[in-house]
C-alpha atoms as an extended CHARMM CRD file, in Angstrom:
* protein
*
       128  EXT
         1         1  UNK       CA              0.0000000000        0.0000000000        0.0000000000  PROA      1               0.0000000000
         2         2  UNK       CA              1.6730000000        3.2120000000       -1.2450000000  PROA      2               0.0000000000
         3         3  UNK       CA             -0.0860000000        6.6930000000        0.7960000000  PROA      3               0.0000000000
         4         4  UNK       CA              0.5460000000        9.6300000000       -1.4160000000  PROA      4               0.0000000000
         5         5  UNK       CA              0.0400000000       12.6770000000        1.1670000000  PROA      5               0.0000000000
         6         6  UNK       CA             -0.7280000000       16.0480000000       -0.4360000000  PROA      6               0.0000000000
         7         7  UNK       CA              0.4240000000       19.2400000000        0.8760000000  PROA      7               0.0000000000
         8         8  UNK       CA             -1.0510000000       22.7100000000       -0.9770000000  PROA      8               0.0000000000
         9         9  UNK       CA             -1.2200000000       26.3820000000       -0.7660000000  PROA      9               0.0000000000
        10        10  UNK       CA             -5.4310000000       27.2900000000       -0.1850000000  PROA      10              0.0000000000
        11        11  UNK       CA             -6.3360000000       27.4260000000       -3.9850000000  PROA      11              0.0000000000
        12        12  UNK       CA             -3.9120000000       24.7500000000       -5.1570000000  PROA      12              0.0000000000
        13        13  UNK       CA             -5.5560000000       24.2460000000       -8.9390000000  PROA      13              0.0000000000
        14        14  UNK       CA             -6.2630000000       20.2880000000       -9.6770000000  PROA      14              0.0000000000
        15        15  UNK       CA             -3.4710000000       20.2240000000      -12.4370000000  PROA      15              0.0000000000
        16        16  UNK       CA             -0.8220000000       21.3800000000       -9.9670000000  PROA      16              0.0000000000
        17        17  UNK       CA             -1.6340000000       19.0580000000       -7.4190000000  PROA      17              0.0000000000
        18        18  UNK       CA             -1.4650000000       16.1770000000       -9.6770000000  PROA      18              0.0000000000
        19        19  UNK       CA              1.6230000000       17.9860000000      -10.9130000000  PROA      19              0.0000000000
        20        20  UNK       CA              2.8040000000       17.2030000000       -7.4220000000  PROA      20              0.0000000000
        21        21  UNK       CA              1.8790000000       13.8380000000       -7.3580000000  PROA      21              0.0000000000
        22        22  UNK       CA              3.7220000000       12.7440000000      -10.5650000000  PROA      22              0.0000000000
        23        23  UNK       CA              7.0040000000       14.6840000000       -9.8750000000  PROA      23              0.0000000000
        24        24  UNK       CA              6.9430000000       12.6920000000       -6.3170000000  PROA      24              0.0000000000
        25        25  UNK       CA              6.1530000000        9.4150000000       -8.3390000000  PROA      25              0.0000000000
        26        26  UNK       CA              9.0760000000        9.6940000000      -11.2780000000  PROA      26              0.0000000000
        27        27  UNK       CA             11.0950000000       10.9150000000       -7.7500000000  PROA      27              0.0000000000
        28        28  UNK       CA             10.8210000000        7.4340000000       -6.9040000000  PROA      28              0.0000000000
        29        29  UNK       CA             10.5650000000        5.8200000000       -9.9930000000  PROA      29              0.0000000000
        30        30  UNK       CA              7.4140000000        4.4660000000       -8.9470000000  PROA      30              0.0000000000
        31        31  UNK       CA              3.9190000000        4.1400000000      -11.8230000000  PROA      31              0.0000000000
        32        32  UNK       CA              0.2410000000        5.8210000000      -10.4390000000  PROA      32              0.0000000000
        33        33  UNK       CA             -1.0780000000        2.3120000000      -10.4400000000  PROA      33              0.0000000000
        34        34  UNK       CA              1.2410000000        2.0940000000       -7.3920000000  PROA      34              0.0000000000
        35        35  UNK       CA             -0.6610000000        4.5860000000       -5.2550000000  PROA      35              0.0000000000
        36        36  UNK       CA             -3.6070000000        3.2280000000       -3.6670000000  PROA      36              0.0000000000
        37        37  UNK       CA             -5.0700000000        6.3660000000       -1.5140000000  PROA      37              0.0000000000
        38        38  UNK       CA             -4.1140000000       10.6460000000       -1.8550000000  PROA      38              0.0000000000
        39        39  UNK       CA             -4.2380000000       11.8900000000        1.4340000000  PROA      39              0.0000000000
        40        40  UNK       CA             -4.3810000000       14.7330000000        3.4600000000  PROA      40              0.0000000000
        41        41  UNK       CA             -5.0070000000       16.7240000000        7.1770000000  PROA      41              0.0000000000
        42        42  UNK       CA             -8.8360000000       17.3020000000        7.4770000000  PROA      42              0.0000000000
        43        43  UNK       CA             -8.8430000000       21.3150000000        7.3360000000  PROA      43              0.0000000000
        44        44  UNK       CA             -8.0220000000       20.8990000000        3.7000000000  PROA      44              0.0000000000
        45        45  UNK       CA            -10.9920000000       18.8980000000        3.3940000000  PROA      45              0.0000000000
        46        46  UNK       CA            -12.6270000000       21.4310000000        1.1260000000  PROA      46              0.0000000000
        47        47  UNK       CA             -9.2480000000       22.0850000000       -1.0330000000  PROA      47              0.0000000000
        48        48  UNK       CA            -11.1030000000       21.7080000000       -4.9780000000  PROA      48              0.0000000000
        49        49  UNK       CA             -7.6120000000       20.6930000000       -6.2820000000  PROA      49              0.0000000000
        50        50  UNK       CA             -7.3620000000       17.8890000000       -3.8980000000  PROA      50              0.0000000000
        51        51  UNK       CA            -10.8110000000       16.5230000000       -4.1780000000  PROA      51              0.0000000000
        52        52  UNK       CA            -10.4100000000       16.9300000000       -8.2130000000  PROA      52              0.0000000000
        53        53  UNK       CA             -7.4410000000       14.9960000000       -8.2520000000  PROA      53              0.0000000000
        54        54  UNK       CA             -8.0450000000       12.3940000000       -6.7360000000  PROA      54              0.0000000000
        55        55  UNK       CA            -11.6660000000       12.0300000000       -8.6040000000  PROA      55              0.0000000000
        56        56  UNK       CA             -9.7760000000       12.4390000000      -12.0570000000  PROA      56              0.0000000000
        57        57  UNK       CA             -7.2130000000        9.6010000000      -11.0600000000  PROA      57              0.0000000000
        58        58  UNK       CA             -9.6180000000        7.6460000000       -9.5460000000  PROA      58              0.0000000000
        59        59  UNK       CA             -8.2730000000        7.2550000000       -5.8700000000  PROA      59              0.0000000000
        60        60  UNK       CA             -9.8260000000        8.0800000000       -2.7490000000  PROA      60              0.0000000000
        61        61  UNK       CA             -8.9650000000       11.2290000000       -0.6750000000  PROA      61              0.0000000000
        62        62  UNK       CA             -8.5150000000        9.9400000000        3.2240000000  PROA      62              0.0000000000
        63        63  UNK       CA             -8.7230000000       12.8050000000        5.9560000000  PROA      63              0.0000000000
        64        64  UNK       CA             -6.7100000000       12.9010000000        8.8110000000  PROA      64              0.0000000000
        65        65  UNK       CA             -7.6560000000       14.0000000000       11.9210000000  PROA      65              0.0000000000
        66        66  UNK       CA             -5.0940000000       15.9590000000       14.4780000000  PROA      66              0.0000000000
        67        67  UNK       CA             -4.6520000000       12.5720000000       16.2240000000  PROA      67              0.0000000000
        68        68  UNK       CA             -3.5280000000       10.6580000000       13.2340000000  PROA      68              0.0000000000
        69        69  UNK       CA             -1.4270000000       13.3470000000       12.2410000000  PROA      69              0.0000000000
        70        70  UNK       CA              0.3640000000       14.3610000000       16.0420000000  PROA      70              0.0000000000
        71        71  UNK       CA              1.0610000000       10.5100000000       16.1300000000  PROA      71              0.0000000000
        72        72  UNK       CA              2.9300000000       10.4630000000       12.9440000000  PROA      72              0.0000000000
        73        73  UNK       CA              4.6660000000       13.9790000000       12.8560000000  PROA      73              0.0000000000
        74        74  UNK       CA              8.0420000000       13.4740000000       14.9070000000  PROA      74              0.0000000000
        75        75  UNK       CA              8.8550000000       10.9320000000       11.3430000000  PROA      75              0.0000000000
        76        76  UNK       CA              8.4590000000       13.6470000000        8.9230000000  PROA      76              0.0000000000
        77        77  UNK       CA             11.6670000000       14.7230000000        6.7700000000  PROA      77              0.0000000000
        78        78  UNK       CA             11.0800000000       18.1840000000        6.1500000000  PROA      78              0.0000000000
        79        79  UNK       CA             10.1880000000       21.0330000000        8.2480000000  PROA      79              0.0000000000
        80        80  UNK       CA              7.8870000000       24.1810000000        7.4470000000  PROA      80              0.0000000000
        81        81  UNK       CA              7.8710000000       26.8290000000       10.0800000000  PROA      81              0.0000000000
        82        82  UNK       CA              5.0110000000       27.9370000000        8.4570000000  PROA      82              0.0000000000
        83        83  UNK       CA              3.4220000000       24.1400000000        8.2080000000  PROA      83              0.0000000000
        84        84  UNK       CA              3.7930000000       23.9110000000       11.5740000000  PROA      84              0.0000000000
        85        85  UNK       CA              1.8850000000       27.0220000000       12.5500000000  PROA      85              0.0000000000
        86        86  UNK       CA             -1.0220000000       26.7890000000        9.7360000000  PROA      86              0.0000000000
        87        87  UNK       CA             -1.2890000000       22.6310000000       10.5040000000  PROA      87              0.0000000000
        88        88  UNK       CA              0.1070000000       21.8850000000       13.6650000000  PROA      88              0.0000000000
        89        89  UNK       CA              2.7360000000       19.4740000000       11.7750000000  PROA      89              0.0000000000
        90        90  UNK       CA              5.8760000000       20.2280000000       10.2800000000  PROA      90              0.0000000000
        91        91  UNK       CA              4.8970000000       18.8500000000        6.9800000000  PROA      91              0.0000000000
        92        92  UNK       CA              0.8770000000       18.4140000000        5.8400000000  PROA      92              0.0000000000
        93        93  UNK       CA              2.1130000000       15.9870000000        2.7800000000  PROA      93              0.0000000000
        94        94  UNK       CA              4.7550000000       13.3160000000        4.9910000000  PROA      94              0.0000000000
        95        95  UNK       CA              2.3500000000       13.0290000000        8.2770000000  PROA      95              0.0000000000
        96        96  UNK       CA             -0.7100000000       12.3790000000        5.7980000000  PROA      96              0.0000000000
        97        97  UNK       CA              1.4030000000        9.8820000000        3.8370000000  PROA      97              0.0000000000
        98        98  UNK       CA              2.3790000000        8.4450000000        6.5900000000  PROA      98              0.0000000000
        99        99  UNK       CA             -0.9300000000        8.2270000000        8.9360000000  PROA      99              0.0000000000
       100       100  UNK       CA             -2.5340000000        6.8640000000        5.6350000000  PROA      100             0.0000000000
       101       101  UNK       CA             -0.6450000000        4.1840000000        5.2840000000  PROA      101             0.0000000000
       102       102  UNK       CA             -0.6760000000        2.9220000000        8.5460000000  PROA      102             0.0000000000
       103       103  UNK       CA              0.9070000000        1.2810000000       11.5130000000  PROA      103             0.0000000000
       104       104  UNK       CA              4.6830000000        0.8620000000       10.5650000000  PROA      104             0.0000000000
       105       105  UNK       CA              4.1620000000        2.8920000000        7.4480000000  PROA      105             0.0000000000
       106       106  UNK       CA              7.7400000000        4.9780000000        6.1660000000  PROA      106             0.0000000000
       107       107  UNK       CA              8.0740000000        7.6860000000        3.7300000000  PROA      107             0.0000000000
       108       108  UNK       CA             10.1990000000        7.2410000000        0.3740000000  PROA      108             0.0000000000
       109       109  UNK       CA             11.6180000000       10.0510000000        0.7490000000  PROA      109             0.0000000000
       110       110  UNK       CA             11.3250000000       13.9570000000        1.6080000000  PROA      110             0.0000000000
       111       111  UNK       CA              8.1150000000       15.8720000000        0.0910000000  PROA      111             0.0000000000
       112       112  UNK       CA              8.3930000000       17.1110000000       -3.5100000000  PROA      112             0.0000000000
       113       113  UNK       CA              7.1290000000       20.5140000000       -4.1890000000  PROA      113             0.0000000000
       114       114  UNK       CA              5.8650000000       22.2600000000       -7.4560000000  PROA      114             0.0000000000
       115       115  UNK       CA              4.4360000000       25.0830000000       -7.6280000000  PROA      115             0.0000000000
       116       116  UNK       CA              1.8430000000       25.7730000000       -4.3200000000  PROA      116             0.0000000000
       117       117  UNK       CA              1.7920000000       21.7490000000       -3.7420000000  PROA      117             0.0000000000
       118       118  UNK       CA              3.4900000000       18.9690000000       -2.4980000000  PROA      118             0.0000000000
       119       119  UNK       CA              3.5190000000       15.1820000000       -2.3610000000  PROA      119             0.0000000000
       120       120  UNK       CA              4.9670000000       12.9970000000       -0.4130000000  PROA      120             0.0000000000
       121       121  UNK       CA              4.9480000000        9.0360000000       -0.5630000000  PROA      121             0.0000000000
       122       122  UNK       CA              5.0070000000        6.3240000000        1.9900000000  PROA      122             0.0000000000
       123       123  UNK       CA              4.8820000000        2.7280000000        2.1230000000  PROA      123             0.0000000000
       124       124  UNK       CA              2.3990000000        0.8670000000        4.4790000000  PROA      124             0.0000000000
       125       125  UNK       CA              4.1990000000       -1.4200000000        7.1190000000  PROA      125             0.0000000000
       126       126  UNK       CA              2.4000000000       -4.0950000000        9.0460000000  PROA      126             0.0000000000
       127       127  UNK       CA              0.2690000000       -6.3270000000        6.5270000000  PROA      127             0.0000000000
       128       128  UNK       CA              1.2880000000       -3.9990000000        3.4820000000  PROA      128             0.0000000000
């Protein structure tokens, strides 16, 4: 099970977010077919470019809650000052990856940015 979390600027247009999401995926030299879930922290729950991504390739959009993402955050790569005050983790993409993809779950790698979103990938642990 491959989580890819998604990080964005309020706005974030579909295109860029899946812009996001295959930059992260030729990152790691990794197909879409690999990715079974986008997700991302709650409070971006109404983010269009999110919600139109993942309807356009097909893949359901999981929500974190605060919990899921506190348990998750002190794994992250990368750090965002401003992440961290807007989100309450330093980075929205890695701690959705990684709550996503559950127990035992690791990241690929750091986040990948372009343009006002990010993506970040992690692999499920346990039972993956």
């Amino acid at each position: 099970m491959i989580a890819a979390g998604i990080g964005c600027r309020a706005g974030a247009s579909a295109s860029e977010v899946m812009a996001a999401i295959e930059a992260a995926l030729k990152a790691h030299k990794l197909e879409l077919a690999a990715v079974s879930v986008l997700a991302t922290v709650r409070r971006k729950q109404f983010e269009n470019g999110i919600i139109i991504a993942g309807g356009t390739l097909n893949l359901p959009v999981i929500l974190v809650d605060a919990e899921g993402i506190d348990d998750v955050s002190g794994r992250v790569l990368s750090h965002s000052g401003k992440s961290m005050a807007v989100a309450g983790t330093p980075s929205v993409s890695e701690a959705a990856a990684l709550a996503a993809a559950g127990k035992g779950s690791r990241l690929l790698g750091p986040r990948i940015a372009v343009g006002p979103a990010t993506c970040a990938l992690a692999i499920g642990g346990e039972g993956a």
